[in-house]
Backbone bond lengths (Angstrom), bond angles and torsions (degrees), N, CA, C in turn:
res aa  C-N    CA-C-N  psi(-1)  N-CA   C-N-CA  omega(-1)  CA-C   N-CA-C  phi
1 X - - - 1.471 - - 1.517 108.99 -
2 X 1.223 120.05 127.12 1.643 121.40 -170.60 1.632 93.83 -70.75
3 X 1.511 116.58 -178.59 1.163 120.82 -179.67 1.843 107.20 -76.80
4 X 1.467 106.26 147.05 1.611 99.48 167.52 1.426 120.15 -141.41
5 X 1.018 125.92 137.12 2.168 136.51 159.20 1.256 88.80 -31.06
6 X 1.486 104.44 161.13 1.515 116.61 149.75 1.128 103.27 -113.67
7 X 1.531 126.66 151.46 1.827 115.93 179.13 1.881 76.63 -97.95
8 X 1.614 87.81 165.65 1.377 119.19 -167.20 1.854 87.45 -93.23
9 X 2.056 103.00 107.12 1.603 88.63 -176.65 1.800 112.44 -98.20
10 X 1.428 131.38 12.65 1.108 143.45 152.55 1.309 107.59 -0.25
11 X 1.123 98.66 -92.04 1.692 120.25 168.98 2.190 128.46 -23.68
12 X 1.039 83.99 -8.28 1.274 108.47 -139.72 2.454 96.20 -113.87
13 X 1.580 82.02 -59.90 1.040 86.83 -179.26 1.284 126.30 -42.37
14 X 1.233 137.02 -33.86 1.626 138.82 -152.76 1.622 87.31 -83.41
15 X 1.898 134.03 4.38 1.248 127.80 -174.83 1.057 93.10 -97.24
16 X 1.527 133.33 9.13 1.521 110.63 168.27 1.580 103.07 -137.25
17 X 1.603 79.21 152.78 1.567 95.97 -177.29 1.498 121.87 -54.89
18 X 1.691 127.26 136.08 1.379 105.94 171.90 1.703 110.23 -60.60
19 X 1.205 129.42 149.52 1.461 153.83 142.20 1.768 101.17 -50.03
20 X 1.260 98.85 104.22 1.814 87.88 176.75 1.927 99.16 -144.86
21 X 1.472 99.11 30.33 1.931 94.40 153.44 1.558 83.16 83.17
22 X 1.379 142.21 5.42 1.530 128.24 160.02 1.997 110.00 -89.23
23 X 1.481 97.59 123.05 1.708 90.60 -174.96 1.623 128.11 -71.13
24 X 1.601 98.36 -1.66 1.306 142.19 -179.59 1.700 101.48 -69.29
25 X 1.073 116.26 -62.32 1.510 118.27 -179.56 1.894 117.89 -77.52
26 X 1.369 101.99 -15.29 1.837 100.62 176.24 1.217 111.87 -38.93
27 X 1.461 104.33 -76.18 1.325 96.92 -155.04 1.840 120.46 -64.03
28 X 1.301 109.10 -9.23 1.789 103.18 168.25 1.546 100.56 -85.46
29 X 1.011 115.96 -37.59 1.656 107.68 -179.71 1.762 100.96 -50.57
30 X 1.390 110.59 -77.31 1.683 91.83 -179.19 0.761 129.86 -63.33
31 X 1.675 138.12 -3.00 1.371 134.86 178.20 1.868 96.88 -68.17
32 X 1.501 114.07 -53.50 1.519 116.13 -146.35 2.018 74.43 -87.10
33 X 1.627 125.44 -34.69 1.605 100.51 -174.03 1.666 112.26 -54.12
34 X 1.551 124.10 -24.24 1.351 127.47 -145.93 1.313 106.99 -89.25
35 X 1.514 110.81 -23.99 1.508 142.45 -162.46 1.358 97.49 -88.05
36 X 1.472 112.37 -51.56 2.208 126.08 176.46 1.759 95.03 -49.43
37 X 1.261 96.60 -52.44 1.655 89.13 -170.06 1.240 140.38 -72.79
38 X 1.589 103.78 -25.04 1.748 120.27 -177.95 2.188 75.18 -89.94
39 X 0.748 154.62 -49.05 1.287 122.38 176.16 1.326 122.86 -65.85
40 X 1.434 133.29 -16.00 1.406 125.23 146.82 1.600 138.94 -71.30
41 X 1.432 103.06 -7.93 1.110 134.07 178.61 1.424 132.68 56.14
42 X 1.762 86.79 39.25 1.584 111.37 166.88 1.008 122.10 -115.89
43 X 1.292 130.17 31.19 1.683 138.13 175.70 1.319 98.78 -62.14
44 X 1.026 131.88 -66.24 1.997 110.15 -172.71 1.407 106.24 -49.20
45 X 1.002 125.38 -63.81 1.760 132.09 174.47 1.493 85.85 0.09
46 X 1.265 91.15 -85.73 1.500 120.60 -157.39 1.848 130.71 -38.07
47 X 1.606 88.97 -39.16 1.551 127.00 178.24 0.964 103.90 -75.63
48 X 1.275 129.95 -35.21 1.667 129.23 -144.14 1.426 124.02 64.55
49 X 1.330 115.09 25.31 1.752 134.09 166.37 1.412 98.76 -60.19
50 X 1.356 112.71 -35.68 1.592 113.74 -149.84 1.430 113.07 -125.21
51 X 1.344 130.49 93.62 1.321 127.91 178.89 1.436 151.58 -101.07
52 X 1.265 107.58 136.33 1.735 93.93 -150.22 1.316 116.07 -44.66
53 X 1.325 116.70 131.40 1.493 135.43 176.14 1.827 104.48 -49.82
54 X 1.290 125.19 145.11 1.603 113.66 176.39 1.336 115.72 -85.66
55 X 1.600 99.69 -24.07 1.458 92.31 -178.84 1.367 96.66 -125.03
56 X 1.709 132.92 -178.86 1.477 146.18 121.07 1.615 132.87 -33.78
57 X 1.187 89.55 140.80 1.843 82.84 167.24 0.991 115.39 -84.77
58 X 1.369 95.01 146.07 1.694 111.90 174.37 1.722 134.42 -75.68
59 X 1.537 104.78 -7.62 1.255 110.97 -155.12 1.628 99.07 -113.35
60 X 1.375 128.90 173.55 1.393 127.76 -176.26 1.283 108.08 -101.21
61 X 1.238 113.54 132.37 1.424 126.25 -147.42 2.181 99.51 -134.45
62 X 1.200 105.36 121.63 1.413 81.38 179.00 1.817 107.85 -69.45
63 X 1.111 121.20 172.39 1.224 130.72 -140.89 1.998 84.80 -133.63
64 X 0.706 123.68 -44.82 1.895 126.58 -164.60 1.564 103.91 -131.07
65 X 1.302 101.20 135.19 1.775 106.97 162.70 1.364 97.25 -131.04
66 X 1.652 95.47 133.91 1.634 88.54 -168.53 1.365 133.69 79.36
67 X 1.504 116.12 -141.47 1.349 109.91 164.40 1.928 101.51 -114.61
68 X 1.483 113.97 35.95 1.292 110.20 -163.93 1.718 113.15 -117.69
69 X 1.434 119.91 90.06 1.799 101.13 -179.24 1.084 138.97 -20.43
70 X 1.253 148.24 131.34 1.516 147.33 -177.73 1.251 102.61 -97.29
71 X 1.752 126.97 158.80 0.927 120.95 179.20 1.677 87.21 -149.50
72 X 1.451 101.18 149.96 1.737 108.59 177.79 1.739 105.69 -125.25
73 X 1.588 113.25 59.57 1.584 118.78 -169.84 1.613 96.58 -47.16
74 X 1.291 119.71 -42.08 1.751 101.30 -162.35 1.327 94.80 -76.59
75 X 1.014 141.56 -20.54 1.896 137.54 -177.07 1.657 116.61 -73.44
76 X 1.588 89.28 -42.11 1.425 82.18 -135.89 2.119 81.94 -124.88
77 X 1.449 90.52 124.77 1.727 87.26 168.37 1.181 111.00 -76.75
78 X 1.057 134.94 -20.97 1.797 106.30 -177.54 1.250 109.28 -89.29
79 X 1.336 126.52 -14.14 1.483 130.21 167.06 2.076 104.17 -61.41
80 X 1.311 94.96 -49.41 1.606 99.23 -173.80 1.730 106.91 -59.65
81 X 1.332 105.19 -28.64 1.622 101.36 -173.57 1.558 98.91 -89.43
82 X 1.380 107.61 -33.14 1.803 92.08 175.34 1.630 126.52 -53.05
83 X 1.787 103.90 -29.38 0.953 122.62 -175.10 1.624 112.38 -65.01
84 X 1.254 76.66 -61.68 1.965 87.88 -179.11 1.105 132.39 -69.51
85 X 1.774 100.23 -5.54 1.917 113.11 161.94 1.224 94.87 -77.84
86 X 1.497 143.21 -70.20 1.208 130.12 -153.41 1.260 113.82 -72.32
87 X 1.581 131.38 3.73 1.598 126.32 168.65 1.200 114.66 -92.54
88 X 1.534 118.33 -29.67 1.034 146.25 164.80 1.913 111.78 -45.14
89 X 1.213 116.11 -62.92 1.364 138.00 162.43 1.521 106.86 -18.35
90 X 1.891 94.33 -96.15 1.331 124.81 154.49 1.269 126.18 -2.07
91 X 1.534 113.87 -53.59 1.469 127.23 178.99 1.361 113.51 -75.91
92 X 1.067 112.46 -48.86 1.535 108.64 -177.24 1.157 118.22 -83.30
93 X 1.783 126.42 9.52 1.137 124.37 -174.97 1.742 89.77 -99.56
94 X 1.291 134.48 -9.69 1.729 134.94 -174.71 1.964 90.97 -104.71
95 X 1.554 116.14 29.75 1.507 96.94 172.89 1.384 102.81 -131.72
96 X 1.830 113.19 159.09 1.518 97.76 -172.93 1.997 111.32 -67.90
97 X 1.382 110.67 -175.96 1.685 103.21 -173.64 1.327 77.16 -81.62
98 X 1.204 167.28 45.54 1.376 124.62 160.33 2.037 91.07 -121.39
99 X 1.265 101.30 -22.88 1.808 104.00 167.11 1.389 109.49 -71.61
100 X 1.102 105.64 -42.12 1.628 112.58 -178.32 1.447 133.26 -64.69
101 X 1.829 104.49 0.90 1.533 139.82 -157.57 1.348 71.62 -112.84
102 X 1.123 123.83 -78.98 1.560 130.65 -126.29 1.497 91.86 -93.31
103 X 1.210 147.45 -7.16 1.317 140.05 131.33 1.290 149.39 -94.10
104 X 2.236 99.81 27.24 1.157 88.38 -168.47 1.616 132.83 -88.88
105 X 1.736 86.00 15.83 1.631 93.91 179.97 1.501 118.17 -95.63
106 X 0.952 119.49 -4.53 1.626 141.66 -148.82 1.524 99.95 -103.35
107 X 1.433 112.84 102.18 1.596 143.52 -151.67 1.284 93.15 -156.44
108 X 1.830 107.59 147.87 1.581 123.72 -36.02 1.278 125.70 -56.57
109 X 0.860 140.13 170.78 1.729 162.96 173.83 1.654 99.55 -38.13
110 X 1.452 104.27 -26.16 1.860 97.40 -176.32 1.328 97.40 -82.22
111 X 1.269 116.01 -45.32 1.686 121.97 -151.74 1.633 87.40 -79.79
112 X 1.742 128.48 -28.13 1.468 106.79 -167.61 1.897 106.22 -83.84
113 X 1.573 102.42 -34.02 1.654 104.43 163.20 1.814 127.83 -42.30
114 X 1.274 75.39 -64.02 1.776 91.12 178.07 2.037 112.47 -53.96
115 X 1.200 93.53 -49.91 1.270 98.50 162.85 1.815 134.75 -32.69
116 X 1.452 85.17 -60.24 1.653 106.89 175.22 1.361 109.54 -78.28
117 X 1.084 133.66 -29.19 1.463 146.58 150.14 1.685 101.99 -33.89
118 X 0.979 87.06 -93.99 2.088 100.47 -157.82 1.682 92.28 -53.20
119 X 1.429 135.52 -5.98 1.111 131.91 179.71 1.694 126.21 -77.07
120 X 1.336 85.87 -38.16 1.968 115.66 178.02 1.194 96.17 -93.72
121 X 1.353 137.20 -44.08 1.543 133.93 -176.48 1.741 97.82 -47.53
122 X 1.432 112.10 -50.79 1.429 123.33 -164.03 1.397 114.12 -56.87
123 X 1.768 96.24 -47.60 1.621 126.00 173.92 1.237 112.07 -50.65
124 X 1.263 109.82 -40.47 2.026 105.20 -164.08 1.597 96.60 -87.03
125 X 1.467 110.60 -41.97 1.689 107.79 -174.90 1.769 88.35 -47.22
126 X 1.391 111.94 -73.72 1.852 108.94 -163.95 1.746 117.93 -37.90
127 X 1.376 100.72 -26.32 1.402 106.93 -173.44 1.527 116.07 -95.49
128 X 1.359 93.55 -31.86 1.746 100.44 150.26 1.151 134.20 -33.72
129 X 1.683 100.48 -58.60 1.475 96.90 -168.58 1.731 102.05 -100.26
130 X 1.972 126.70 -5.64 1.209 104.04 156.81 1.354 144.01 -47.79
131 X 1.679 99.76 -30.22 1.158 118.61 -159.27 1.714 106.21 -99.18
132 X 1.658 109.05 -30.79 1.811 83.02 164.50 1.563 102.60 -87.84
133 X 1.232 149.14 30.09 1.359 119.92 160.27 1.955 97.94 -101.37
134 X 1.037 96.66 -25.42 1.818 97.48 169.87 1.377 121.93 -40.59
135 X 1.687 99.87 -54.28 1.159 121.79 170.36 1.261 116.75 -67.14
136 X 1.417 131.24 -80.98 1.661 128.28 167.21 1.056 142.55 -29.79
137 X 1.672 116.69 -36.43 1.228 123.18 158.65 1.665 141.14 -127.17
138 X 1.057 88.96 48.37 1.874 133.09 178.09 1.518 95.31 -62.80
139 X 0.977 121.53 126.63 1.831 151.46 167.15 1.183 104.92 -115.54
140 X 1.755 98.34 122.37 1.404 95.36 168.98 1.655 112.76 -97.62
141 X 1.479 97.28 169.53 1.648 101.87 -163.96 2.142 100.65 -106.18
142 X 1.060 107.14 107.27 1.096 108.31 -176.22 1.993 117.98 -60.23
143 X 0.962 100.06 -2.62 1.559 125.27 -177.53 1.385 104.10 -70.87
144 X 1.011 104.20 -50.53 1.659 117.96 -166.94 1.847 125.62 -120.47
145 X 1.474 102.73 141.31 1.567 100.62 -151.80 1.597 132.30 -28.97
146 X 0.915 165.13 157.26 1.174 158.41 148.72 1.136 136.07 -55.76
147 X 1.582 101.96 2.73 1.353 127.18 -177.15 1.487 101.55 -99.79
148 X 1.691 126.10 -39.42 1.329 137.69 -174.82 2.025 94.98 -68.86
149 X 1.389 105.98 -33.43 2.148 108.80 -178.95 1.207 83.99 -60.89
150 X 1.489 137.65 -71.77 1.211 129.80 -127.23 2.002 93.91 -74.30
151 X 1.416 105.79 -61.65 1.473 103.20 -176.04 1.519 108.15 -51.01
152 X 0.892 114.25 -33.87 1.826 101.32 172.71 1.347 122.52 -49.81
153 X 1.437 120.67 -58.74 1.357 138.40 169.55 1.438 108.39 -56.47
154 X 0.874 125.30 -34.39 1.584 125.00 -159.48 1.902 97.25 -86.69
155 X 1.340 105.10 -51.51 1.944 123.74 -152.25 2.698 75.43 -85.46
156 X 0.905 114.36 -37.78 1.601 105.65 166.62 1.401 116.84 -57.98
157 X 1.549 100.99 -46.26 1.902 92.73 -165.05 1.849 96.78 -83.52
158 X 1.041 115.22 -23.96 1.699 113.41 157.02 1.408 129.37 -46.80
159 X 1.763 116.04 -47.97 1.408 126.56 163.08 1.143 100.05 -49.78
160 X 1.475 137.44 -64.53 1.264 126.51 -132.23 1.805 105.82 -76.44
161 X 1.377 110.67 5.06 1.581 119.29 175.73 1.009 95.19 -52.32
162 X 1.701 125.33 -69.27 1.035 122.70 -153.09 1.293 126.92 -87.53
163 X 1.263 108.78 42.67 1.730 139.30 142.43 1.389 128.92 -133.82
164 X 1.249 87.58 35.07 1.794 104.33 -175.16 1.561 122.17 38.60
165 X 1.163 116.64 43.35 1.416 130.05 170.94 1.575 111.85 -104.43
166 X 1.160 111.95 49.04 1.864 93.14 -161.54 1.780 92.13 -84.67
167 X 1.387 103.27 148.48 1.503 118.68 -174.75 1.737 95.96 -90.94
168 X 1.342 84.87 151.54 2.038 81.57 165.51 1.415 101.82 -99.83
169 X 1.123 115.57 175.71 1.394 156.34 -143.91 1.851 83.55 -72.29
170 X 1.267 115.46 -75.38 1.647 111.32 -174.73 1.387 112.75 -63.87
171 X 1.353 122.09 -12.88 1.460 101.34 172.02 1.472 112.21 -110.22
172 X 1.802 118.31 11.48 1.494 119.66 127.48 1.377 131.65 -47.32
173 X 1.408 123.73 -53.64 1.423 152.54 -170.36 1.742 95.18 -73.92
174 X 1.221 128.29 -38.84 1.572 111.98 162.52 1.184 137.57 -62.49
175 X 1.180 103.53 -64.26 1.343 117.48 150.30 1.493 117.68 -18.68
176 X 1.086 98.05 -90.72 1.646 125.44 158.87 1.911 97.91 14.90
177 X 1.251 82.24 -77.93 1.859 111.26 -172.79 1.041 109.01 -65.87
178 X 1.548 116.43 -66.22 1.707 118.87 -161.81 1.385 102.46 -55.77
179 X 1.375 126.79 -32.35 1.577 130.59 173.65 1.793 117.10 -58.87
180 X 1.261 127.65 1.78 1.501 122.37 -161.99 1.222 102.29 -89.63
181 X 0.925 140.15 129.20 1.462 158.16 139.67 1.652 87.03 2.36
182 X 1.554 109.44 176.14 1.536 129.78 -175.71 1.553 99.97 -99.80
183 X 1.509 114.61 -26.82 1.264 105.75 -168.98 1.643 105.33 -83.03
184 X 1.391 115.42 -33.27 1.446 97.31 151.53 1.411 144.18 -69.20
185 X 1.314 122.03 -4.22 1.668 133.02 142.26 1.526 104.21 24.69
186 X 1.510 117.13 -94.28 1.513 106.98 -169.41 1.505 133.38 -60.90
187 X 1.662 102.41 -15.18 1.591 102.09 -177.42 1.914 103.08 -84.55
188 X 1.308 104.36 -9.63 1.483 112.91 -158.78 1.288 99.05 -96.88
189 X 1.535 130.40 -43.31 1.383 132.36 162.09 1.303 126.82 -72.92
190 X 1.897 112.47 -8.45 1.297 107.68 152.91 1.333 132.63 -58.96
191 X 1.596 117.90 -47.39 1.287 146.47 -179.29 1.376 120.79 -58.96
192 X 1.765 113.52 -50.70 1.220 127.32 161.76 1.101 109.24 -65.51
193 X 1.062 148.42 -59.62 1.511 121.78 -155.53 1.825 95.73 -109.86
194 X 1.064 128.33 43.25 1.713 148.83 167.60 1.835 87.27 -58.00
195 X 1.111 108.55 145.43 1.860 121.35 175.33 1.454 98.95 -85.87
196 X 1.545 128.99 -12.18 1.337 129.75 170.34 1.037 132.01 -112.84
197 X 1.564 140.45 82.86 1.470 115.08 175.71 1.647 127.23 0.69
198 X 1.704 87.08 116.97 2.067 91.68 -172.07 1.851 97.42 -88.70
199 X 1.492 126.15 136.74 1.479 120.22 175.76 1.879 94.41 -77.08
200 X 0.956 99.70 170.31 1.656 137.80 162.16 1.677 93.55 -47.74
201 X 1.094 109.30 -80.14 2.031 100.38 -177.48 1.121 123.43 -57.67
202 X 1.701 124.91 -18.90 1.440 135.12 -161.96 1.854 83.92 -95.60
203 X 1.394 127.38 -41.68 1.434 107.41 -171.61 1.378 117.87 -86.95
204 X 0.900 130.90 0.77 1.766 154.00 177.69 1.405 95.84 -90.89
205 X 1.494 122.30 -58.73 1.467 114.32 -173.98 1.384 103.77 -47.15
206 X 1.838 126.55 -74.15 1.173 154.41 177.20 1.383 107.30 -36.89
207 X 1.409 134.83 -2.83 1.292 113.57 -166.53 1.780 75.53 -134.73
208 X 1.154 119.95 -38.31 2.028 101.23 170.63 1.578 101.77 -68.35
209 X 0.655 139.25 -41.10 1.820 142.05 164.85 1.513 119.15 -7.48
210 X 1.902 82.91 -68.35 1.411 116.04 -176.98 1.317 114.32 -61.84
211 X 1.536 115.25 -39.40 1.017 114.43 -175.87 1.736 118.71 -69.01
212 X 1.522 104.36 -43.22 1.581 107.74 159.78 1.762 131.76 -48.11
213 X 1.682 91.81 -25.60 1.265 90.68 172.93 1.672 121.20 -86.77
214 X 1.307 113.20 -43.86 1.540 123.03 161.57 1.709 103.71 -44.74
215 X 0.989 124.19 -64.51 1.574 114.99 169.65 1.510 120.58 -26.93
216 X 1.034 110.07 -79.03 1.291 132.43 163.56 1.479 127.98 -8.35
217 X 1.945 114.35 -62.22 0.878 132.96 178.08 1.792 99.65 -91.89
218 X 1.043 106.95 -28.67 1.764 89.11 168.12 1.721 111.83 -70.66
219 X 1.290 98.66 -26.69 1.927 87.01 175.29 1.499 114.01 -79.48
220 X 1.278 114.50 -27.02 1.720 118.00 -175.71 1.910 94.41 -78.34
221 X 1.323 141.05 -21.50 1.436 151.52 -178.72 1.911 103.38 -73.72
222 X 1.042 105.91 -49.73 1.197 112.72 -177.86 1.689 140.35 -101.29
């Protein structure tokens, strides 16, 4: 690796999101952290592309160009550890204080990345699979409006974007149904077994409908 500056990424930081333990925000946090670093030009550091050298170089190396420090990370270990303190820094200054507690022993900069990595990796799998059984096996509560079923199902298969599971539209509309209580039975076996594919808006319409109509006949009953 020839010698390199570091740009001063200060400036820089407020482009990434704080890290504050939501699995929702990872992946922009490392997209814009990964981006801070290949412009400081310590992304291997960081990755573990780049590993500390065992020894120093031996040879005379200018040290400054300009008014700017040089650093020779593949030569020289104390250059590589200078490096990987100040990414190190950097990083934990884009995490909330209570991440920034709980990793403040966790050195070098690869082992504290990687760390936070395989941590959210772990997080999104768990939240992964909370969120399609939320979705899949959702009961609706006949107690409560039919408007509160539908936003449930609907504001779930929305979460599940942000684990790249997004459902389409008809396997909203199943769901949708296969979830209804028994006492909705006939509006639900209308829909399902319909001679036409029912859309996502056509079974939402039909099931607030229903509900006006069940109203209805409970006020003309009583």
């Amino acid at each position: 690796m020839p010698a390199q500056s570091i740009q001063n990424p200060s400036a820089l930081i407020g482009n990434v999101p704080v890290l504050d333990g939501n699995s929702v925000s990872f992946p922009s946090w490392r997209t814009r952290l990964e981006e801070l670093f290949a412009i400081g030009g310590v992304h291997d550091i960081v990755t573990g592309g780049l590993l500390c050298p065992e020894t120093d170089y031996k040879d005379v190396k200018p040290l400054t160009q300009g008014s700017q420090r040089l650093y020779y990370a593949e030569e020289s270990g104390s250059d590589w550890d200078t490096l990987s303190n100040m990414a190190r820094a950097t990083l934990k200054m884009t995490l909330s204080i209570d991440l920034a507690i709980r990793y403040k022993e966790t050195k070098p900069v690869s082992v504290l990345f990687k760390t936070i990595c395989d941590a959210y990796k772990k997080n999104t799998r768990a939240r992964r699979m909370m969120l399609q059984d939320s979705f899949w096996c959702a009961r609706h509560d006949p107690n409560k409006p039919i408007a509160t079923w539908i936003a449930r199902i609907c504001n779930t298969a929305s979460n599940l974007k942000s684990v790249k599971l997004t459902p389409v539209d008809q396997q909203i509309c199943d769901c949708l149904l296969r979830g209804l209580d028994d006492s909705w039975k006939p509006i639900r076996d209308h829909l399902v077994y319909s001679p036409n594919e029912i859309s996502l808006d056509d079974a939402i319409g039909a099931l607030e409908a229903h509900k006006v109509s069940m109203h209805q006949e409970n006020k003309i009953v009583s």
